[in-house]
C-alpha positions as CSV (number, residue, x, y, z in Angstrom):
1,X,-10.1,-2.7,-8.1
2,X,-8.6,-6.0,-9.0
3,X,-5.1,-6.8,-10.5
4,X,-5.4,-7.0,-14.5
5,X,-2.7,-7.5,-16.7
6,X,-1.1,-4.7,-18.4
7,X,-1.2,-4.2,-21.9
8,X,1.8,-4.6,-24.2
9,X,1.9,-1.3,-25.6
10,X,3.2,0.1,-22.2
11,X,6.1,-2.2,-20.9
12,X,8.1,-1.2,-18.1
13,X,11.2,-2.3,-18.8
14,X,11.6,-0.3,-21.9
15,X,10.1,2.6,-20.2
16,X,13.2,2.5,-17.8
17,X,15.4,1.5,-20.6
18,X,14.3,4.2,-22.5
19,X,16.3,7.7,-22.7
20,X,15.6,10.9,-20.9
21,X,14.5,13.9,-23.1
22,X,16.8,16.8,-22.4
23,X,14.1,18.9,-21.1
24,X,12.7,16.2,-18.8
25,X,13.4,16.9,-14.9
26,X,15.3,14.8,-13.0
27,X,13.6,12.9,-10.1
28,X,16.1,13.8,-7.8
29,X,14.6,17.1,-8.2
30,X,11.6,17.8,-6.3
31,X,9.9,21.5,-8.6
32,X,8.0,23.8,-6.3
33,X,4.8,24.0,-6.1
34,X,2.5,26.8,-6.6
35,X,0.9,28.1,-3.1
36,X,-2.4,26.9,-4.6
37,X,-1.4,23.8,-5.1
38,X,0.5,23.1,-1.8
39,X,-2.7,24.4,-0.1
40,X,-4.8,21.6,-1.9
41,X,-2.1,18.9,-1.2
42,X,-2.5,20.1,2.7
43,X,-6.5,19.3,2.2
44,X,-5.3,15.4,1.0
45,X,-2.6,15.2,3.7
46,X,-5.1,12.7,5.8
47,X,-5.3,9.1,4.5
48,X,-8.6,8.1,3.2
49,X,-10.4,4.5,3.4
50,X,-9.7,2.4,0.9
51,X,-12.5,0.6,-0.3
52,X,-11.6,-2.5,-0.4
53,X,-10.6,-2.4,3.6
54,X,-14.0,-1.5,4.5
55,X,-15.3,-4.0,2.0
56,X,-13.0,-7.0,3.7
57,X,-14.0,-5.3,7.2
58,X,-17.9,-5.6,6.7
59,X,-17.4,-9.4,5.5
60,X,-15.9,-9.9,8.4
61,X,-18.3,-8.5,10.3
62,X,-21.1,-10.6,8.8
63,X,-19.1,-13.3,9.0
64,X,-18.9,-13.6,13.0
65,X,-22.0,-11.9,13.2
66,X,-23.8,-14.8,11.7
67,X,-21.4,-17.6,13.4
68,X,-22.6,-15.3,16.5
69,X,-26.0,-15.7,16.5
70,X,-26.0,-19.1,15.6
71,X,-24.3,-20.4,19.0
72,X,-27.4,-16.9,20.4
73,X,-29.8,-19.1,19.2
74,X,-28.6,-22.2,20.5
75,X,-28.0,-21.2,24.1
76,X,-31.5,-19.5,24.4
77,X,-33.3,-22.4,22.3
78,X,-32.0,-25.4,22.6
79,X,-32.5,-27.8,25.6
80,X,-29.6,-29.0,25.8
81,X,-26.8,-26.4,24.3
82,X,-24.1,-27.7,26.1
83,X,-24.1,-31.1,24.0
84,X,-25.2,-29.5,21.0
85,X,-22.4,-27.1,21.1
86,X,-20.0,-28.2,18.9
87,X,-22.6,-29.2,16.1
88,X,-24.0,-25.4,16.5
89,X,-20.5,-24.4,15.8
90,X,-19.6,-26.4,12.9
91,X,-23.1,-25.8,11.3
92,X,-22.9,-22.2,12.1
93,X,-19.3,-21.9,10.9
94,X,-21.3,-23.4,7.6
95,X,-24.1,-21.0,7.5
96,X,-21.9,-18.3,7.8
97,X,-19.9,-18.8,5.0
98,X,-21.9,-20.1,2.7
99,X,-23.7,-16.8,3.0
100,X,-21.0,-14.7,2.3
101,X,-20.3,-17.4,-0.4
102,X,-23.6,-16.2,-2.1
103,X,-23.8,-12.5,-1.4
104,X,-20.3,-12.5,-3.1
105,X,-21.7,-14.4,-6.1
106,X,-24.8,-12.1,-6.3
107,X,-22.9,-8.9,-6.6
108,X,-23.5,-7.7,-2.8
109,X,-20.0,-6.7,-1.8
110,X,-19.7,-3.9,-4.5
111,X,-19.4,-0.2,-3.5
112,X,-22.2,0.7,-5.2
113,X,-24.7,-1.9,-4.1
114,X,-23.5,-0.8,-0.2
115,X,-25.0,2.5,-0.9
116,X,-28.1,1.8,-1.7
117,X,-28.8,-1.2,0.5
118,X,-32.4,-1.4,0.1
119,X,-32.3,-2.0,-3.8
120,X,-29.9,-5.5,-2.9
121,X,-31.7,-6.6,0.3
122,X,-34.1,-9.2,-1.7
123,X,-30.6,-10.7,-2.7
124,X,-28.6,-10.0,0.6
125,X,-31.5,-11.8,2.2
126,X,-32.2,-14.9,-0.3
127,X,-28.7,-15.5,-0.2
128,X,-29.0,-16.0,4.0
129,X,-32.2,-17.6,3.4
130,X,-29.8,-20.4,0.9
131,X,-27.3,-21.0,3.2
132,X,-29.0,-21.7,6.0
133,X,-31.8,-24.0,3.8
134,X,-28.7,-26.2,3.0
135,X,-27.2,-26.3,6.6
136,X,-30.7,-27.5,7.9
137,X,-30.9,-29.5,4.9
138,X,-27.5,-31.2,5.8
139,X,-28.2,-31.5,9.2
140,X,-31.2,-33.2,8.6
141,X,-30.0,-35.8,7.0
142,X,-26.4,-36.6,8.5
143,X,-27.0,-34.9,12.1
144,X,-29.2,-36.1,15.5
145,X,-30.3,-33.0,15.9
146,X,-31.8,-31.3,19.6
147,X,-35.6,-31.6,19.6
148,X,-35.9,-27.7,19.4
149,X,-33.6,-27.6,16.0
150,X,-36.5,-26.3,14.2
151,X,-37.2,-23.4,16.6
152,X,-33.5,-23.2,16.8
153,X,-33.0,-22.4,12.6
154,X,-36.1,-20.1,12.7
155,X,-34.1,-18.0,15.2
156,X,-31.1,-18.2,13.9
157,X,-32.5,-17.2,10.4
158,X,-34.8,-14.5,11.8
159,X,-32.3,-13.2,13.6
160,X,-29.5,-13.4,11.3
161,X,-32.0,-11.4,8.3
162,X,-32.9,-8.6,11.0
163,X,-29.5,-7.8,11.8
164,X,-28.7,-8.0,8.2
165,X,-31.1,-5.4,7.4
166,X,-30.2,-3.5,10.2
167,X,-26.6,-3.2,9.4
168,X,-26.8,-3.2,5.7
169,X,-29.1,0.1,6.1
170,X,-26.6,1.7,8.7
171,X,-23.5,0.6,6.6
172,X,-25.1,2.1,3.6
173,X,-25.8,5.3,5.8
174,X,-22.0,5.5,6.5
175,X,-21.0,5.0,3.1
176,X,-23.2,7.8,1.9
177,X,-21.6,9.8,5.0
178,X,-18.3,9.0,4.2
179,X,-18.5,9.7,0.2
180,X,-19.9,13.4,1.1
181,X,-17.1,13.9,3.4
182,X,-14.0,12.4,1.2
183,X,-13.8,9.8,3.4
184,X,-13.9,7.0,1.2
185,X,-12.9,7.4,-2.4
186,X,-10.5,7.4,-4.7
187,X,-8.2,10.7,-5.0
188,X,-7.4,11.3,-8.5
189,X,-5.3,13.8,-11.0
190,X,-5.6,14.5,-13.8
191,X,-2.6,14.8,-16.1
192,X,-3.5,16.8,-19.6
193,X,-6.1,20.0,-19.7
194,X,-8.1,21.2,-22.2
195,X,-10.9,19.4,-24.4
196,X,-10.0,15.7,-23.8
197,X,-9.9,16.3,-19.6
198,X,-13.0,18.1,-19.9
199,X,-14.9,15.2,-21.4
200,X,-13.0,12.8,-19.0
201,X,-14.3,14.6,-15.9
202,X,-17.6,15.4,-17.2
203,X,-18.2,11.7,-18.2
204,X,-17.3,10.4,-14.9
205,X,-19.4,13.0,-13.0
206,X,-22.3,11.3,-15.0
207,X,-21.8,7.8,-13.4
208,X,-23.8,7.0,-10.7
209,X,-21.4,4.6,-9.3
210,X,-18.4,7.8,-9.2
211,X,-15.9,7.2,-6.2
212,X,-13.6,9.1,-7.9
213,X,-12.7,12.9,-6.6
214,X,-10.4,14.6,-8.8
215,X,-8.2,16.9,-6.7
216,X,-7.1,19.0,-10.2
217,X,-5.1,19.0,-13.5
218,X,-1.9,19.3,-14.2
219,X,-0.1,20.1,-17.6
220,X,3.0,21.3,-18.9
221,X,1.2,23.1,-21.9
222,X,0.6,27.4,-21.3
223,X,-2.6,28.7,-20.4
224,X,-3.1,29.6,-24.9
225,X,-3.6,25.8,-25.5
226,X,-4.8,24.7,-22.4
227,X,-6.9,26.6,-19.6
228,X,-6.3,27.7,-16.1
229,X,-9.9,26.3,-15.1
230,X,-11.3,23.3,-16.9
231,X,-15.0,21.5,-15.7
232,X,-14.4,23.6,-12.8
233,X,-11.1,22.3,-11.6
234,X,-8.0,24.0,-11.3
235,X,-4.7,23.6,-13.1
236,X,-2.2,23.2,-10.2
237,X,0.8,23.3,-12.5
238,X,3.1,21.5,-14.5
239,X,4.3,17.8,-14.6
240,X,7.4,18.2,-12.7
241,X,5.0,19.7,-9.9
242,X,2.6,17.1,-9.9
243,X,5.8,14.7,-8.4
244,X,6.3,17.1,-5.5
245,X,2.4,17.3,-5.3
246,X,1.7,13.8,-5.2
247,X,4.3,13.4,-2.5
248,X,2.7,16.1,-0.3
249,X,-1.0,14.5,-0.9
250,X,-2.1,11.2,-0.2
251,X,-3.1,10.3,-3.8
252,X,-4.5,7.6,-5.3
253,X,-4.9,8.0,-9.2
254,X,-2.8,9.4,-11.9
255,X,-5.4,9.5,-15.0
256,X,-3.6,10.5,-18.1
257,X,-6.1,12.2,-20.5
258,X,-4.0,12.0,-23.9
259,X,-4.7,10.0,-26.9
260,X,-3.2,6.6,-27.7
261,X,-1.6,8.3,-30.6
262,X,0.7,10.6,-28.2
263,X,2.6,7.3,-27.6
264,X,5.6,9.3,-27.0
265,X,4.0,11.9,-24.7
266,X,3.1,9.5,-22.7
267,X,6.3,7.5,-22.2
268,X,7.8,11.0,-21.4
269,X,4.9,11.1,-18.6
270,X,5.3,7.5,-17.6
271,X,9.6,7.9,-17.1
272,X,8.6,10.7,-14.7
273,X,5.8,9.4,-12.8
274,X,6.3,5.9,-12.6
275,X,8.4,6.7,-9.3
276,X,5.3,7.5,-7.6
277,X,3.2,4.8,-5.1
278,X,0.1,5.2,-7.2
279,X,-2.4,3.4,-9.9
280,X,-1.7,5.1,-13.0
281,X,-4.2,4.8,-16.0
282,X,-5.0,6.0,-19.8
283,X,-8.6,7.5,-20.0
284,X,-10.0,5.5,-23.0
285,X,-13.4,6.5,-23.2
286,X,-12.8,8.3,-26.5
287,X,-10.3,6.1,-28.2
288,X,-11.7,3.8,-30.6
289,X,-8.1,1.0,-30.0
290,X,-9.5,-1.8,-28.0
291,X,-7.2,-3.9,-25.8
292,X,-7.9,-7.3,-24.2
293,X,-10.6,-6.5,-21.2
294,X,-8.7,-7.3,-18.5
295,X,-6.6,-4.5,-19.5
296,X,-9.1,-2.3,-18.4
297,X,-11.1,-0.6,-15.3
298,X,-14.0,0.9,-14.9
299,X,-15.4,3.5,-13.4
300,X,-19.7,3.1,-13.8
301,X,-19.1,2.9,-17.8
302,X,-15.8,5.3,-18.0
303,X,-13.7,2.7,-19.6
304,X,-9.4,3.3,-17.8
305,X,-6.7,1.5,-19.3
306,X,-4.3,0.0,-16.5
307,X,-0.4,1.0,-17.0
308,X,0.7,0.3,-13.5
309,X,-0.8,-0.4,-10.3
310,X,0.5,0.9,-6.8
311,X,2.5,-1.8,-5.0
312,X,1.5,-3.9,-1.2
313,X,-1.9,-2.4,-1.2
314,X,-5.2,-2.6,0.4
315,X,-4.9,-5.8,2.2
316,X,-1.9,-6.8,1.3
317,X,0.1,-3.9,3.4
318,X,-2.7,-4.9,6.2
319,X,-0.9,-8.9,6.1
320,X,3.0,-7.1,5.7
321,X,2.1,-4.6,9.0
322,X,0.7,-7.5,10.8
323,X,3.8,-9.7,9.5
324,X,5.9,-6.8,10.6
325,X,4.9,-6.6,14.1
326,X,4.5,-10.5,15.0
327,X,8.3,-10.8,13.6
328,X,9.6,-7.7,15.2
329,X,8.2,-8.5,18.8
330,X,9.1,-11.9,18.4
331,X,12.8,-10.6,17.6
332,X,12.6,-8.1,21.0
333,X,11.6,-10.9,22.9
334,X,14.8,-13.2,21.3
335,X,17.4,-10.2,21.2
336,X,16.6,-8.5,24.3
337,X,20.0,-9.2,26.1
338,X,21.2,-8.0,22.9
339,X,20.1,-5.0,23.2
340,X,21.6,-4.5,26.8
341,X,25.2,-6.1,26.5
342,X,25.3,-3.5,23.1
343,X,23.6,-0.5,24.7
344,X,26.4,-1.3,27.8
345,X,29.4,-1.4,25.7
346,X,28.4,1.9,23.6
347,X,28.2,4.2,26.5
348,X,31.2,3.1,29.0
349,X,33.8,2.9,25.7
350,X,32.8,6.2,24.5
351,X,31.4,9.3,25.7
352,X,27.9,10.4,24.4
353,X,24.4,8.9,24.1
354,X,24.0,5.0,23.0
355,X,21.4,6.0,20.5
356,X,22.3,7.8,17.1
357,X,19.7,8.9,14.8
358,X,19.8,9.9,11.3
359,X,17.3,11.1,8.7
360,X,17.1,8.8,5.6
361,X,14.4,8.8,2.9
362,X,10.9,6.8,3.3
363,X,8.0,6.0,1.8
364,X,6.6,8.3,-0.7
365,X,10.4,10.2,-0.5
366,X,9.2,11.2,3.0
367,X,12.1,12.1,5.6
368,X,12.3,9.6,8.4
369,X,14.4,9.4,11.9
370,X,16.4,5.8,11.5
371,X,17.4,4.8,14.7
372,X,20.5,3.1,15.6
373,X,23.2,1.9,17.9
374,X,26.1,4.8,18.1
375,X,29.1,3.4,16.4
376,X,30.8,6.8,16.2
377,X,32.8,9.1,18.3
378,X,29.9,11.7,19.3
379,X,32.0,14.2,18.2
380,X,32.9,12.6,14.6
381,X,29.2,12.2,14.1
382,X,28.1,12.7,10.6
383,X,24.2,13.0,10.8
384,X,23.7,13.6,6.9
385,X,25.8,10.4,5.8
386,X,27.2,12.4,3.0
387,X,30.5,11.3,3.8
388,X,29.8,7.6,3.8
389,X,32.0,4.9,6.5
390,X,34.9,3.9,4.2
391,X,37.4,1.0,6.2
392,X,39.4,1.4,9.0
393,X,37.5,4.7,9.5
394,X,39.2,6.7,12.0
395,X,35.1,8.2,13.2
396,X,34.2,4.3,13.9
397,X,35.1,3.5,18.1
398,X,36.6,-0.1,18.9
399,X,32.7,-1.1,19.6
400,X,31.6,0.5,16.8
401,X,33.7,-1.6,14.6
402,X,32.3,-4.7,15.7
403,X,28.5,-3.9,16.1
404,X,28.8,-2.5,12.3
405,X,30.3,-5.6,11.0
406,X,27.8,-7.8,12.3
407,X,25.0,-5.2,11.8
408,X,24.0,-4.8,15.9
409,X,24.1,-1.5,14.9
410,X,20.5,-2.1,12.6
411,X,19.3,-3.7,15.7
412,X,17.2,-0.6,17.4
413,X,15.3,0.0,14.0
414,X,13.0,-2.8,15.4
415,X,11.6,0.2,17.1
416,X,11.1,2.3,13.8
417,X,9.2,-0.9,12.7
418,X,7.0,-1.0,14.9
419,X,6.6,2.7,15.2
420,X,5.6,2.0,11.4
421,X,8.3,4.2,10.1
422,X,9.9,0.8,8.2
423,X,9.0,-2.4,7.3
424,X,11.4,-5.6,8.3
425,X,12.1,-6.0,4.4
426,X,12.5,-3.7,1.9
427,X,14.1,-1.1,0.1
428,X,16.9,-0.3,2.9
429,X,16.6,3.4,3.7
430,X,19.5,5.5,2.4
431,X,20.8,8.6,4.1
432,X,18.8,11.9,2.5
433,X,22.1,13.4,1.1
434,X,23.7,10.0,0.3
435,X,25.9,10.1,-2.8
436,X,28.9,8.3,-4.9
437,X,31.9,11.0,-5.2
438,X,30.2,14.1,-5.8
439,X,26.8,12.8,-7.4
440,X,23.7,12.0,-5.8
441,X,22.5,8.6,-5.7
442,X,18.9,10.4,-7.7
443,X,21.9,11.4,-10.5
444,X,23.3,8.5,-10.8
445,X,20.0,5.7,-11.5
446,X,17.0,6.7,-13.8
447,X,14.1,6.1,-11.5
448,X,16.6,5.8,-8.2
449,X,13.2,7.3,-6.5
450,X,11.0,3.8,-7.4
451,X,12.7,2.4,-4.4
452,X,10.3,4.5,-2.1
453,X,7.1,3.5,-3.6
454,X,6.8,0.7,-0.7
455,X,8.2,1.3,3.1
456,X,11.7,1.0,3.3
457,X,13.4,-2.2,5.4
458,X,15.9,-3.0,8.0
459,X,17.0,-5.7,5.5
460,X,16.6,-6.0,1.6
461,X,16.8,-8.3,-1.1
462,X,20.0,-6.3,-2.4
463,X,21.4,-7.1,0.8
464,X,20.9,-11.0,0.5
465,X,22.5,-10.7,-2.6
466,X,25.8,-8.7,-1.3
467,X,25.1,-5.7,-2.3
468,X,25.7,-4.0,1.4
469,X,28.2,-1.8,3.0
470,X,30.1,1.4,0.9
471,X,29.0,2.9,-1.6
472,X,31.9,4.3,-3.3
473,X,31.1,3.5,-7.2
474,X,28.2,4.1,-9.4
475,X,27.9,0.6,-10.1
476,X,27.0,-0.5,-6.2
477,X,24.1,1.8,-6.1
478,X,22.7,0.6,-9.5
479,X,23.0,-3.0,-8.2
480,X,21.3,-1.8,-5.3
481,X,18.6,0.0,-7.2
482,X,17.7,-3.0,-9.3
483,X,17.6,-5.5,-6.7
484,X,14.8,-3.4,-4.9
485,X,13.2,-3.1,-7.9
486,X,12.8,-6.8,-8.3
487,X,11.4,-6.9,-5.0
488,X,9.4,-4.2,-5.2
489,X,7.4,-5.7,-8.2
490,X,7.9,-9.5,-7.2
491,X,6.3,-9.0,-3.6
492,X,4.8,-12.1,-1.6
493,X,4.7,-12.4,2.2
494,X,6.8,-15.6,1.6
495,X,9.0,-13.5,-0.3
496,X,9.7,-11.4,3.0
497,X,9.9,-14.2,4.8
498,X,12.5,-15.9,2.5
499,X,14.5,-13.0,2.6
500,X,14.2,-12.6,6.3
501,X,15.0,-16.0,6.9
502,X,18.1,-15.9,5.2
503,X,19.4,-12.5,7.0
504,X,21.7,-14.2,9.4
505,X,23.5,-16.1,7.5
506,X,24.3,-13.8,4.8
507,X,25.6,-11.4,7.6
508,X,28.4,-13.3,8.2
509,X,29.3,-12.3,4.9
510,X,31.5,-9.1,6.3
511,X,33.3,-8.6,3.7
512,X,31.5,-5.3,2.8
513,X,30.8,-4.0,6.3
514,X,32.7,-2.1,8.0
C-alpha cells in the first residue's frame, strides 16, 4: 500500500496534545486478555509476508532472470561471445529493465494480477516482446552486431517469454497457496461491533481482490448494544485489550468501523492506539464525507481512510537491517581490541563475569536481553534498573566509571544488533521498570509507549541532542520521549547515518554520564 497523505481532520499533534478522559487506560498498563483472545493472538504469533517484499523479490527475480538469459543466449549463439560480451551485457542490462519498466506501467506487479497469471500474460508478454523490439532496434542502428544477432534475439526472447510463463504460473500457484494458508495477507481488527462492522466485513468478503483476514472485533460497548459474534467473528474484548492483543499478535491493520460523526470516539481510540506499530484506518464505505483521494486505500472497492501508517516498513526495514549489519560488522572489525583491552580490565579489577545483562523494553513493548560491559560490583548489581546510576555511585568499580563515561560499556550491544534484537539508531532501550522518583516513565509521558513502534538503538537522536545519562526529573524523560518521536516519524537511512556519524563526538560530551 503506498504512503498517502493524511487527512486534516485527524492530526497527530493535537491528538497527543489532547487530554485523557478519566476512564481511558493508561498505556503503561497492559489489560488482560480473555483466554480466547490470547489463544487467537498465539495463532498470529508467526510473521507473515508482506506483500510488497514478495512483490520487490519477484522483480528481482525477473530482472536477473532476463539479464541471465541474455548473456545464455549469447554464449550458446553467438560466434564469437567472448567479444560480444560486453555489448550482450549492456543490451541485456537494457532489455531487462525496460521490461520490468513496462509490466510496471501495465499493471503487472499488483497482487491480484499475480494470482491469476494467465488473465495478464498477453500483457506480461507484450511488454517483453517491447523491450527487447527497442533493444534490437537500438542495436541495429548504433551497434556492429555478431552475424548470429538475429538468432541470438530470437533466443533470448523465446527464452525470456517461456520462463516468464513458467514462473508467472508457478508464482501465481504460490500466491494462491500462500493466501489459503495466511501466509501472505494483511492481519486485520476490527475496532467497533454491531451493524456498521458487519457491513464492513461483509463488503470486503465480497471483493475479489480481499488480502485482508480479520483476526476479530473488539469494543468497549456490552454484549446489549453490540454482539458477542458478528459476520462470524468473535469479539475478543475491549479496547484496552486489543493493546495487549496486538502486542501478543503480529498485526497489521487497526480498521476503525465508527462514523465520521463520532469524531470524539475516535480521538479517544486514536490516543490509545496510536502507540501501536500498525496502519490504522477509518472504514468509509458508508460515509457519504469525501476527502482528497490520496487520503484513501482500497481494498477491491472498500474505500479505507488513512490516519496513520506503521513506521520503517516493507523495504524500508529490509535497507535499515542491511544498514544495520554492514555498520555493525564494520564497527567489530574497527573496535575489536576494544573489546579485549575492556573485557580485560572488567574481570581482573573486579570479581564476577565481564558481561552484564539486563532486560529493557523492545519493539512492539517486547522484553529484550541488552547486553553490556559490567560496570558494577557483581554483588551491587541492579538487574531491573529501577534504582537508576546517580554520580559518584558507590555500585560503579574504578573501570566501570570510565567505560560508562565514554559509553564502552554500550559497546557489546553490537551483538544484540546483529542478533536483530536492536537497531544501531533509535529509540534507546530503557530498563522495563525504569522510573523518575516513584513514577514510571509510562506515567509520566502520554504516549511514552510510541517509542517502541520501531526497534530500539544503541544510540538515538535524544542522545545527539544531550539528552543522555540520569533520569532523575520528569522533564528528562519527556525530552527524551519527544526526540524519539521526531525520529520515529522523520526516518531516512541518511537520517541514521547522520545521527550515527555524529555519535563520537557528542560522547565526549560527559557531562551527563556517569
Amino acid at each position: 500500500m503506498n504512503k498517502v497523505d493524511k487527512p486534516d481532520a485527524f492530526d497527530l499533534d493535537a491528538l497527543r496534545r489532547a487530554p485523557t478522559s478519566g476512564d481511558a487506560p493508561s498505556h503503561a498498563q497492559a489489560a488482560e486478555i480473555s483466554a480466547l483472545a490470547r489463544q487467537i493472538a498465539g495463532q498470529y504469533a508467526v510473521a507473515n509476508y508482506s506483500p510488497s517484499i514478495v512483490i520487490g523479490q519477484l522483480r528481482f527475480l525477473e530482472f536477473f532472470s532476463l539479464f541471465g538469459i541474455a548473456l545464455a543466449a549469447n554464449y550458446f549463439v553467438a560466434q564469437d561471445p567472448g567479444s560480444h560480451f560486453i555489448d550482450t551485457s549492456v543490451s541485456g542490462f537494457a532489455g531487462a529493465l525496460l521490461a520490468l519498466l513496462f509490466m510496471q506501467a501495465s499493471d503487472c506487479y499488483h497482487v491480484s494480477i499475480l494470482r491469476a497469471p494467465m488473465r495478464s500474460m498477453a500483457r506480461v508478454l507484450g511488454s517483453w516482446m517491447a523491450a527487447v523490439g527497442l533493444v534490437a532496434l537500438t542495436n541495429f542502428l548504433f551497434v556492429d552486431h555478431d552475424p548470429n544477432y538475429r538468432s541470438l534475439l530470437a533466443v533470448w526472447f523465446a527464452a525470456g517469454a517461456l520462463f516468464l510463463l513458467v514462473e508467472r504460473n508457478l508464482i501465481g500457484l504460490a500466491i494462491r497457496r500462500w493466501g489459503r494458508n495466511g501466509v501472505m495477507e494483511r492481519r486485520a481488527v476490527v475496532i467497533g461491533g454491531g451493524k456498521p462492522a458487519k457491513d464492513l466485513i461483509r463488503a470486503l468478503e465480497q471483493q475479489p481482490e480481499n488480502d485482508i483476514r480479520i483476526c476479530g472485533i473488539f469494543d468497549d460497548r456490552s454484549a446489549a448494544r453490540s454482539p458477542d459474534v458478528v459476520a462470524g467473528y468473535p469479539k475478543l474484548g475491549t479496547v484496552a485489550e486489543l493493546v495487549e492483543f496486538a502486542r501478543l499478535a503480529h498485526i497489521d491493520m487497526l480498521i476503525i468501523s465508527l462514523p465520521l460523526s463520532a469524531e470524539a470516539r475516535i480521538m479517544q481510540l486514536l490516543k490509545m492506539l496510536w502507540v501501536l506499530p500498525v496502519d490504522i484506518r477509518l472504514a468509509a464505505h458508508s460515509n457519504n464525507l469525501r476527502f482528497r483521494p490520496r487520503a484513501y486505500s482500497h481494498v477491491g472497492a472498500v474505500p479505507l481512510l488513512d490516519i496513520l501508517d506503521k513506521p520503517i516498513r516493507d523495504w524500508d526495514s529490509v535497507a535499515k537491517r542491511a544498514f544495520d549489519i554492514f555498520f555493525s560488522v564494520l564497527a567489530l572489525l574497527l573496535l575489536w581490541p576494544v573489546f579485549i583491552a575492556t573485557a580485560i580490565a572488567v574481570k581482573t579489577t573486579s570479581k564476577g563475569p565481564v558481561f552484564f545483562v539486563q532486560k529493557r523494553h523492545g519493539f512492539n513493548n517486547e522484553v529484550i536481553n541488552v547486553l553490556k560491559f559490567r560496570s558494577m560490583y557483581t554483588e551491587m548489581s541492579d538487574h531491573t534498573a529501577k534504582n537508576a546510576v546517580t554520580k559518584n555511585d558507590p555500585r560503579v568499580t574504578r573501570v566501570g566509571r570510565f567505560i560508562r563515561k565514554t559509553s564502552i560499556d554500550e559497546l557489546p550491544q553490537i551483538f544484540n544488533v546483529l542478533r536483530g534484537d536492536l537497531s544501531l539508531v533509535g529509540p534507546r532501550p530503557h530498563a522495563v521498570l525504569g522510573q523518575t522518583r516513584d513514577k514510571t516513565f509510562g506515567e509520566i509521558v502520554e504516549g511514552y509507549f510510541a517509542r517502541h513502534r520501531v526497534k530500539p538503538g544503541v544510540t538515538g537522536w535524544a542522545q545527539i541532542n544531550g539528552w543522555r545519562g540520569e533520569i532523575d526529573t520528569d522533564d528528562k524523560i519527556k525530552f527524551r520521549t519527544a526526540y524519539d518521536l521526531y525520529y520515529i516519524e522523520n526516518w531516512s537511512l541518511w537520517f541514521d547515518l547522520k545521527i550515527l556519524l555524529l555519535t563520537p563526538i557528542k560522547l565526549l560530551n560527559t557531562e551527563n554520564a556517569y
